[in-house]
N, C-alpha and C positions, 0 to 999 in steps of 0.2 A: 705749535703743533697744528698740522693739516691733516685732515682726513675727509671722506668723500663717500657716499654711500657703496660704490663699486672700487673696492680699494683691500688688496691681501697688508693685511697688518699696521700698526698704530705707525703713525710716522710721531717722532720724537727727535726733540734738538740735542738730546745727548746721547742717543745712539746716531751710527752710521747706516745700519741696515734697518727695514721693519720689523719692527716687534711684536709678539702678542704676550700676553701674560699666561704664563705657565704655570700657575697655577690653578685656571680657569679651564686649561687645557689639559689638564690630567683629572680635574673634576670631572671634566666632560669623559672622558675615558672612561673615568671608573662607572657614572653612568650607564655608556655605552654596554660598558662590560657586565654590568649588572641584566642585563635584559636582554643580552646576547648567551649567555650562559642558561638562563631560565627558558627561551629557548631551544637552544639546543639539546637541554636536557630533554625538552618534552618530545622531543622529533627520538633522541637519543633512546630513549627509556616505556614512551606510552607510543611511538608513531604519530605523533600527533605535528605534523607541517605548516599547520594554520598561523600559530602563531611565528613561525622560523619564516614567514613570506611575507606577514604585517610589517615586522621587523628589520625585513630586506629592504621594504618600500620605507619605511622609515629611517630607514641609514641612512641612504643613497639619495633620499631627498634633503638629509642635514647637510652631507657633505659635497653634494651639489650647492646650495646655499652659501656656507663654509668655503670653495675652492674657488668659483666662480661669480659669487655675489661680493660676499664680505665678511667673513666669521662672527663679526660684531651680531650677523642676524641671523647665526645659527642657532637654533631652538636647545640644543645640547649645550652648547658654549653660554647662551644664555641663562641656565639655568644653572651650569656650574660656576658660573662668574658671580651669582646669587649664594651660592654655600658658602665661597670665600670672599664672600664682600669685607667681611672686616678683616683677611688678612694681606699683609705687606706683599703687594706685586712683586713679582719676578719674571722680568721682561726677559724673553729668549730670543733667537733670530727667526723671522717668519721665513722667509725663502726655504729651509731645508725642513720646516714643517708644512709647506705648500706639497715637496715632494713627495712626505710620507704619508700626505692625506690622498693623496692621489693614487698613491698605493691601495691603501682602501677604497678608494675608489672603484677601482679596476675589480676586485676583490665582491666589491656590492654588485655590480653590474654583471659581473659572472653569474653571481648565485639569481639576479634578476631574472635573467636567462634560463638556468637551468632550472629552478626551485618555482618559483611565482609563475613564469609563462609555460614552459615545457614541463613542470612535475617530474625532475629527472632524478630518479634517486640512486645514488649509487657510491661508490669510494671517492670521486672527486668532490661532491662534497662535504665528505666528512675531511679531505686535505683543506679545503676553501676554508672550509669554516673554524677548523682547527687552528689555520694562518693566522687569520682574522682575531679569534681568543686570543693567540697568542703576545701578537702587536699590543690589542689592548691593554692583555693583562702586564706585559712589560712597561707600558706607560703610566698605567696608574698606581701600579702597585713597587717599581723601584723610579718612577720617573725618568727609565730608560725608553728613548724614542730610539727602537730600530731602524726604521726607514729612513730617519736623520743619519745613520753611523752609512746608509749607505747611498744617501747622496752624496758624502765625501767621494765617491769613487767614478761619478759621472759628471762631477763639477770642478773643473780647474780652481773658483774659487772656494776655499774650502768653508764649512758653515763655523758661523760665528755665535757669539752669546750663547752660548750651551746650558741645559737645565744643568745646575751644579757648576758651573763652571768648566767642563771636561773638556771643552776645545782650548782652551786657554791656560788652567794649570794642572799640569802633570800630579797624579795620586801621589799622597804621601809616603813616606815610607815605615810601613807597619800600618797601612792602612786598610790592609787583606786580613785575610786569618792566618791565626799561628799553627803552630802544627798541634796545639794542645785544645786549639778552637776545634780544629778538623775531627780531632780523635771524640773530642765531646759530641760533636754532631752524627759519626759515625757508632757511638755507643746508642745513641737515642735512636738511632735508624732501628738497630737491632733489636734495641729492647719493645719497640713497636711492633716491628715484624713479628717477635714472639708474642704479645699481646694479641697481633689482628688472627695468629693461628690458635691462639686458645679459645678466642672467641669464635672463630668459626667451628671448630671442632667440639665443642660444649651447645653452643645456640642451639636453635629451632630449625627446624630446617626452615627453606624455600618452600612454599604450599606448593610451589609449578612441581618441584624435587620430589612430593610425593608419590605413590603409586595412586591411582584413580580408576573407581570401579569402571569395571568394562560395560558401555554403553552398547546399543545395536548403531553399526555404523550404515550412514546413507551412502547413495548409488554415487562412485565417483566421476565425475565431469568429466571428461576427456582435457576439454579444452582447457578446463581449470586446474586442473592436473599440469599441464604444462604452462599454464601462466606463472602458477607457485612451485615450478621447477627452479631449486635455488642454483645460481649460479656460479662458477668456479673461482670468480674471485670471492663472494661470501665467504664459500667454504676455506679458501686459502688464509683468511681473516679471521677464521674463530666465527663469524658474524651470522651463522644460516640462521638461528632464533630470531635474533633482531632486523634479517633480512624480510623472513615470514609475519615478524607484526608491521614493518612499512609497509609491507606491500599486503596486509589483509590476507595472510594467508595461516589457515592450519595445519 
């Protein structure tokens, strides 16, 4: 075994390609995804950016380290290679995890741009950021690497070692759901939807959902008037409440 401080994946005498351990690497994920989520809720729900810009700077500086260093000294990978120290490796192919980190990549560097330097707020990032949850959350949470299934489509050769095995053996057969699985999952859908409408209908309301005493209102701004003029994609989106708490408007 060779390895080298600037080096994408474990070289090993019984694989052919480099490897990283995939286990290490959906730790890091779920991670990721952990602090990505609590994020964007806070951007999502209070306006609050501060922390959705910390956490841009902190991606983008792991998986710089990660693509161009060595993963070995990615601060995320490091720490998820610490959760599962005691369990049995599971060596995947690095080359088609090179490309889907690079994905994210491109992904962090966007938002670097719009979020951290420019303060751009608006529906492309809620598409950016949404990608990004979603990559994660497939990786750590089914051990599905998207960006993996589509570097088969840019690489003559096709990626090997797959989490699970999926480039090498074909699914079993009866290894989906039955029709009797589906019907169970679509009864529980239902019976949920009826529960989330009693609860609504029976609760408290919303305090914003109340009526509020009529206050004396101040002289309006002109200019601030037209700053916190909501926009026509807000409105096409449902979004003009959550427009008006980004942007600090009543």
């Amino acid at each position: 075994m060779t390895n080298s401080v600037f080096q994408f994946g474990q070289r090993l005498p019984e694989y052919a390609v480099p490897v990283l351990n995939e286990r290490a690497v959906r730790a890091s994920a779920g991670l990721l995804f952990f602090f990505a989520i609590v994020c964007f809720m806070n951007a999502w729900l209070m306006g609050n950016f501060q922390p959705t810009r910390i956490f841009v700077v902190t991606f983008l500086v792991d998986f710089t380290i990660r693509i161009f260093i060595n993963p070995l000294y990615s601060p995320s990978l490091i720490i998820g290679q610490w959760f599962v120290r005691k369990q049995q490796p599971e060596y995947v192919g690095a080359p088609q995890k090179r490309f889907a980190w690079a994905i994210g990549f491109v992904l962090a560097l966007t938002m670097l741009y719009l979020v951290v330097l420019n303060n751009v707020i608006g529906p492309i990032n809620l598409i950016v950021c949404s990608l990004c949850l979603t990559l994660l959350f497939f990786e750590t949470a089914f051990g599905i690497c998207i960006g993996c299934k589509v570097y088969n489509f840019f690489n003559k050769e096709k990626a090997q070692l797959c989490p699970g095995g999926v480039c090498e053996v074909p699914p079993g057969q009866g290894s989906g759901a039955t029709l009797a699985q589906l019907v169970i999952v679509a009864l529980f859908a239902v019976v949920i939807g009826v529960v989330a409408q009693w609860v609504y209908s029976t609760g408290l309301r919303n305090p914003a959902q109340m009526p509020q005493a009529a206050t004396p209102s101040a002289p309006i701004d002109p200019a601030e008037a037209e700053r916190c003029k909501v926009p026509d994609f807000a409105k096409a989106l449902g979004h003009e409440e959550k427009w008006k708490l980004h942007n600090n408007c009543k």
